[in-house]
C-alpha positions in Angstrom: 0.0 0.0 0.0 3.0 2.2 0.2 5.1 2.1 -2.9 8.5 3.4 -3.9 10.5 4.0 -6.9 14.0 4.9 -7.0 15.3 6.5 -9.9 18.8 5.7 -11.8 19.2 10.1 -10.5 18.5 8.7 -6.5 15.4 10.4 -6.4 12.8 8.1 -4.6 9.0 8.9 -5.1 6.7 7.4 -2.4 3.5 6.9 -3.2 0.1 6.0 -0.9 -1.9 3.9 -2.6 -5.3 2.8 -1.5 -7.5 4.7 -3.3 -10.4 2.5 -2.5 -10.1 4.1 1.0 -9.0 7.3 -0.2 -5.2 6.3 0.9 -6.4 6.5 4.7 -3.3 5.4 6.7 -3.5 2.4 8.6 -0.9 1.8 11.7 1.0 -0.8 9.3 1.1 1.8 6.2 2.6 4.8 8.7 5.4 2.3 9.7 5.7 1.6 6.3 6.6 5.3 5.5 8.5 5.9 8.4 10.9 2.6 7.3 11.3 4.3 4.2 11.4 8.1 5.5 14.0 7.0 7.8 16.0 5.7 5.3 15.9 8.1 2.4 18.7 10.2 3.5 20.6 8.0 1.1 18.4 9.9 -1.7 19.1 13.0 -3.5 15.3 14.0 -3.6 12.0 12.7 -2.2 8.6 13.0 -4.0 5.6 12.2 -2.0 2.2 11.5 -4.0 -0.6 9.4 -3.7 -2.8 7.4 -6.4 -6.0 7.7 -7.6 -8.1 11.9 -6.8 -7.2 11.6 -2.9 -3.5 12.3 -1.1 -5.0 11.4 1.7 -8.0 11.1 3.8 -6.1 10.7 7.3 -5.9 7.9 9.3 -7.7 5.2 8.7 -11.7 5.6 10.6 -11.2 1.9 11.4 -8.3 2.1 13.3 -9.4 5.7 15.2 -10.9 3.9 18.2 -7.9 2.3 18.7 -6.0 5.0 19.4 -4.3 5.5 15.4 -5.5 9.6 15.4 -3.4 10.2 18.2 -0.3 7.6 17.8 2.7 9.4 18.5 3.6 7.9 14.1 2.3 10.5 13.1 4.5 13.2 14.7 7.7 11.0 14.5 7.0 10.9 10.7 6.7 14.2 10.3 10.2 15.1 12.3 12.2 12.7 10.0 10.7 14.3 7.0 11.7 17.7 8.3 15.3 15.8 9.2 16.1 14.6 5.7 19.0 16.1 4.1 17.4 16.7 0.5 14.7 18.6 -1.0 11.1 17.3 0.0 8.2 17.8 -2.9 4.7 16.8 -1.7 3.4 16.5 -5.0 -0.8 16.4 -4.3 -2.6 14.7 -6.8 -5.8 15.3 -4.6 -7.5 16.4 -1.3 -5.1 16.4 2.3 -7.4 15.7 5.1 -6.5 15.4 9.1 -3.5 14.0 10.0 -2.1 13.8 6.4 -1.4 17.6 6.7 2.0 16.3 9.0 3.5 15.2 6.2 2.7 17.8 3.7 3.5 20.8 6.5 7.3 19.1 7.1 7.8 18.8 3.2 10.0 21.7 1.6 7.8 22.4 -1.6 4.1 21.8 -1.9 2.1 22.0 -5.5 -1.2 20.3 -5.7 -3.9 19.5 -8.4 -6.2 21.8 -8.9 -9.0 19.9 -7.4 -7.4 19.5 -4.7 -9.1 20.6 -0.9 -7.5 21.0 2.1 -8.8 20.7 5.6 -7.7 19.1 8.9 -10.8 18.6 11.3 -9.5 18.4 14.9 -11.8 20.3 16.5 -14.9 19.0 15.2 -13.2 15.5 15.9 -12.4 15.7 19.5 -8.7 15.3 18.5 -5.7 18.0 19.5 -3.5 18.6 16.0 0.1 17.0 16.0 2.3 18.7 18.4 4.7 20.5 15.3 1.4 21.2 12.9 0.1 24.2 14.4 3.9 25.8 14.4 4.7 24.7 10.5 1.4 26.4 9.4 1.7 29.4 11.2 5.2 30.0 9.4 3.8 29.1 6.2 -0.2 31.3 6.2 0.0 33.3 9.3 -1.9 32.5 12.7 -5.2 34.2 11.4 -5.2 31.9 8.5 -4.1 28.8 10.5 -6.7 29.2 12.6 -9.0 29.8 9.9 -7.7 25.7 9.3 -7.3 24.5 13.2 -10.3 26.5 14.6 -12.8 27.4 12.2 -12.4 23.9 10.6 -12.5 25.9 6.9 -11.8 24.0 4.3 -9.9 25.2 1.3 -9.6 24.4 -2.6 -6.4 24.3 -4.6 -6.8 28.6 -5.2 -7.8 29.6 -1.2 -4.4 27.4 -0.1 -2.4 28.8 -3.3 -3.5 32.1 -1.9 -2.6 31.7 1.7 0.4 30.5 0.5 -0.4 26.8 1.9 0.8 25.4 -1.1 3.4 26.7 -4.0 1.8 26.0 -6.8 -1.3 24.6 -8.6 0.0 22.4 -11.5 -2.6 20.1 -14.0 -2.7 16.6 -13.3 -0.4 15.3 -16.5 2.1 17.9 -14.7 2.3 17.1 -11.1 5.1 14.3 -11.3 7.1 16.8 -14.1 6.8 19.2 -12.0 7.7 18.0 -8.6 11.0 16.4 -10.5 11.6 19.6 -12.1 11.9 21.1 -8.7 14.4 18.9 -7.8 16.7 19.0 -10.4 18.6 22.2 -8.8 19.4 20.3 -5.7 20.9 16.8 -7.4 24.1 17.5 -7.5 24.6 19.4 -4.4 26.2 18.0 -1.3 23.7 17.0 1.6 25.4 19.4 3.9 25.2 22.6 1.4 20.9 21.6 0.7 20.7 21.1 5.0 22.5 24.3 5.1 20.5 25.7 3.1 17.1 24.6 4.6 18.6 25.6 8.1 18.5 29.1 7.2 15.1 29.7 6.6 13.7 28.0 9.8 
């Protein structure tokens, strides 16, 4: 359910793919991404999509009861995306939904589809936000416009986020994958240490 290509240029695209459940994330598929996440500092860039008209709904509504919307995965993901030492493109080939909005927040670049919606409902579920989400949209929209998101429970389409600046572009569906490897090519050939530097200086 979580699939990865590696390209002959090192850059590994990651892909979610249940789109019968509108890539929810089960407990087995988050510690199939952190594996991975954890290991792709051996990558010179990492593109993270999903298949089928959905990123992701969240995690998965079967698994909620458990405990799965407030697993500590989710934040622990997020960090080592942050962490890697290479350009991040979340490449959105549809709507981000709850705790899917870790990943996309820790990611460099965002560009999206554009029917693409955004909206992470922790207050009308009961649920606090992961502890770094609040901070990492706050830098990117502002705290009106985050709590527009976190309070307000707005949802967004692909021009409201473009606006606020949520994501960095809005690219047609034949694009998105050209694109998000377009936006790496810059950084291939740079050492790990220059890109970290880099990154570094703008949190």
């Amino acid at each position: 359910m979580i699939n990865l290509k590696k390209h002959k240029n090192a850059v590994w695209e990651i892909k979610i793919n249940r789109p019968e459940k509108a890539n929810s994330l089960s407990s087995k598929m988050l510690g199939e991404l952190l594996t991975i996440i954890e290991k792709a500092n051996e990558a010179k860039g990492v593109i993270l999509t999903g298949q089928g008209k959905t990123f992701s709904a969240g995690a998965d509504l079967s698994e909620v009861k458990s405990g799965l919307a407030t697993s500590p995965i989710w934040e622990k993901l997020s960090k080592s995306l942050k962490e890697l030492n290479c350009v991040t493109i979340a490449a959105l080939n549809g709507t981000v939904a709850g705790g899917a909005f870790g990943m996309i927040l820790a990611c460099d670049i965002r560009i999206c589809v554009p029917s693409s919606k955004f909206f992470y409902p922790v207050m009308k579920m009961g649920y606090l936000p992961q502890p770094s989400d609040p901070k990492r949209l706050i830098d990117l929209i502002g705290p009106g416009r985050a709590k527009l998101i976190l309070v307000a429970g707005e949802k967004l389409d692909s021009d409201k986020a473009y606006k606020f600046g949520l994501v960095d572009e809005v690219v047609t569906v034949e694009n998105l994958i050209i694109r998000a490897h377009e936006l790496l090519a810059a950084s291939l050939s740079a050492r790990s240490d220059h890109i970290t530097g880099i990154k570094h200086l703008m949190t």
